[in-house]
C-alpha positions as CSV (number, residue, x, y, z in Angstrom):
1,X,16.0,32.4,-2.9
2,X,16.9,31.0,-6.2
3,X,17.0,27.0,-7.1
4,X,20.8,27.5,-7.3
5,X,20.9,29.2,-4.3
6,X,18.9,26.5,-2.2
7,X,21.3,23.7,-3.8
8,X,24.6,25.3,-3.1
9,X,23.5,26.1,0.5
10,X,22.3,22.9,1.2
11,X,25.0,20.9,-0.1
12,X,27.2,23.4,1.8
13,X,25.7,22.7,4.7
14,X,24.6,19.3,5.1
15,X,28.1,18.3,3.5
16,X,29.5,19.6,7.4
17,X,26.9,17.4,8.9
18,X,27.4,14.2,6.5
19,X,31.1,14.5,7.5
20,X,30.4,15.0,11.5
21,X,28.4,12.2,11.3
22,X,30.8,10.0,9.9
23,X,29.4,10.2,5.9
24,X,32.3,9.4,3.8
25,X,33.3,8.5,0.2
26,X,29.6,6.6,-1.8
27,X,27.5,7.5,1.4
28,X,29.0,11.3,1.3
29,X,28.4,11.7,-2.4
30,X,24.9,10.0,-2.7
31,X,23.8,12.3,0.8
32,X,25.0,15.2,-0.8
33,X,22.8,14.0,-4.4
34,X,19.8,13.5,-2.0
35,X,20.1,17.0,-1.0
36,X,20.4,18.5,-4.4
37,X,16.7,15.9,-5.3
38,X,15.2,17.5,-2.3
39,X,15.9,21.1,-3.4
40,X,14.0,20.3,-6.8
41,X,11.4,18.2,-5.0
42,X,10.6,20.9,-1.8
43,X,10.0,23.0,-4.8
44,X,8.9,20.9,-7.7
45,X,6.2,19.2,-5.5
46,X,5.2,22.5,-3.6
47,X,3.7,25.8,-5.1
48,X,0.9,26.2,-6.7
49,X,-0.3,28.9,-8.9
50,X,-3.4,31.6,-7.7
51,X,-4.7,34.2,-9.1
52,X,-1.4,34.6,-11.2
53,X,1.2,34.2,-8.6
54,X,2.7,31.4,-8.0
55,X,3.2,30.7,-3.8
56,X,4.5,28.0,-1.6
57,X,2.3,25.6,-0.1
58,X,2.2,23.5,3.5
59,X,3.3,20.1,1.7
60,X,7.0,20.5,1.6
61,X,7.3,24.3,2.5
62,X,7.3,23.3,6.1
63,X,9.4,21.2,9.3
64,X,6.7,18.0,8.6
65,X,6.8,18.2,5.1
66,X,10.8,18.4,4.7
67,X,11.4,16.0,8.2
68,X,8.9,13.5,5.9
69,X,10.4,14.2,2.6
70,X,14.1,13.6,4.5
71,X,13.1,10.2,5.6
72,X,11.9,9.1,3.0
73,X,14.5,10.0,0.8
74,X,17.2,8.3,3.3
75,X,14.8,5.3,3.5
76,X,15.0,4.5,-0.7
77,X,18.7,5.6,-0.7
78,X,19.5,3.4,2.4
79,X,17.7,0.0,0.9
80,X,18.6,0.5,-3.0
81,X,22.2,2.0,-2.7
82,X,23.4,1.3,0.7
83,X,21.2,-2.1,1.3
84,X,23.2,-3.3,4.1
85,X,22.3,-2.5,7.7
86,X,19.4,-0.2,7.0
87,X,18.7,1.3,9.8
88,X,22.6,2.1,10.0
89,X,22.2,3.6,6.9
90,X,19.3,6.1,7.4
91,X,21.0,6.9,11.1
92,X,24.6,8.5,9.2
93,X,22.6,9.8,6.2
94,X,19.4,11.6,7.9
95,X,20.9,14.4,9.3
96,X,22.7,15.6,6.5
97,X,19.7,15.2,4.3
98,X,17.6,17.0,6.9
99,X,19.7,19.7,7.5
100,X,19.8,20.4,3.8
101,X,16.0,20.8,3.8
102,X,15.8,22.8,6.6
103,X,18.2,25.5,4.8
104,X,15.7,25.3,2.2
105,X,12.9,26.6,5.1
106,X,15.4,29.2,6.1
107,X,16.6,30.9,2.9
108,X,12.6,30.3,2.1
109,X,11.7,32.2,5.7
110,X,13.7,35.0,4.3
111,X,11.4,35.7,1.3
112,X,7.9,37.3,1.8
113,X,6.0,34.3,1.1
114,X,7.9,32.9,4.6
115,X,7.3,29.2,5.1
116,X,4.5,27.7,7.3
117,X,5.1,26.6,11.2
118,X,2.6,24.9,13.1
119,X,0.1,25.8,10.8
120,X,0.7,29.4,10.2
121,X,2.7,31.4,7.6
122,X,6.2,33.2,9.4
123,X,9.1,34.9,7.6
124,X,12.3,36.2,9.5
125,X,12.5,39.0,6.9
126,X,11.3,40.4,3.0
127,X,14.0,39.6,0.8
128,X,12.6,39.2,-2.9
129,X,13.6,35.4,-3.5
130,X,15.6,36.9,-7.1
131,X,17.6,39.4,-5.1
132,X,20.9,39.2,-6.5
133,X,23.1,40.3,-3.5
134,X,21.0,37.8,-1.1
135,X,21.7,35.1,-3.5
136,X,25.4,35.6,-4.0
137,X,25.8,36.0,-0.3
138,X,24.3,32.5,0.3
139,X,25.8,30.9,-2.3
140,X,29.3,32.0,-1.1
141,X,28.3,30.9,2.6
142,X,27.5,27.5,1.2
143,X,30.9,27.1,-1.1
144,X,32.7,28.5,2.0
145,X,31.4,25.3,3.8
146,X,31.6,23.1,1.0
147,X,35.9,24.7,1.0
148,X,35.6,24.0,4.5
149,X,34.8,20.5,4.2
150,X,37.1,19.5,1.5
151,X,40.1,20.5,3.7
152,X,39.2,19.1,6.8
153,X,38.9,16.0,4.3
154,X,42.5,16.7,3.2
155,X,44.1,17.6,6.7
């Protein structure tokens, strides 16, 4: 799927999960900015180009790679923002952060290029990653959630 698609859906999301896991107010909005970093990193950080084509490779395209990438992000965010109670910290923020990189593995798993697990290439189905009706669908699921959250914020 499209950059704007992976951010929308991840943010949509992992904003459930930062709530459920009691994410509110700084922490909320700076999980929900570590989401949007890891979209641009899982993507900036992991293609490469052959033969003309650019593809997705093993660093950050799959669960190691994003469960690294997701701890490491809530570790900087947890000493420089946060920087009380660390390991507090990383325990509310985590999940939301890793949840929004795994939906970048599942809209990926959708595309023909798939994603790799344990050590091998798998896609769930072959949707080109610029298809228009894919993209709008997911980016609608993720504002849904992202609706969804604000008024369980409000109620």
């Amino acid at each position: 799927m499209k950059l704007e698609t992976h951010i929308v859906f991840g943010v949509g999301v992992s904003s459930i999960v930062f709530t459920l896991s009691s994410c509110r107010g700084l922490c909320l909005l700076g999980g929900l900015g570590l989401v949007v970093l890891e979209q641009y990193l899982i993507d900036l950080l992991s293609h490469e180009r052959r033969g003309g084509h650019v593809r997705r490779t093993k660093l950050f395209h799959s669960l190691s790679g994003v469960l690294f990438l997701s701890i490491v992000l809530s570790l900087i965010y947890s000493i420089l923002i946060i920087n009380s109670n660390v390991l507090d910290s990383i325990l509310i923020v985590f999940p939301g952060v890793f949840i929004g990189g795994l939906s970048h593995l599942f809209l990926d798993a959708l595309n023909p290029g798939g994603v790799y697990f344990r050590g091998r290439r798998v896609r769930l189905l072959s949707v080109e990653y610029d298809d228009f009706a894919w993209n709008i669908l997911f980016q609608f699921l993720g504002l849904l959630s992202i609706l969804f959250n604000i008024k369980f914020y409000i109620d």
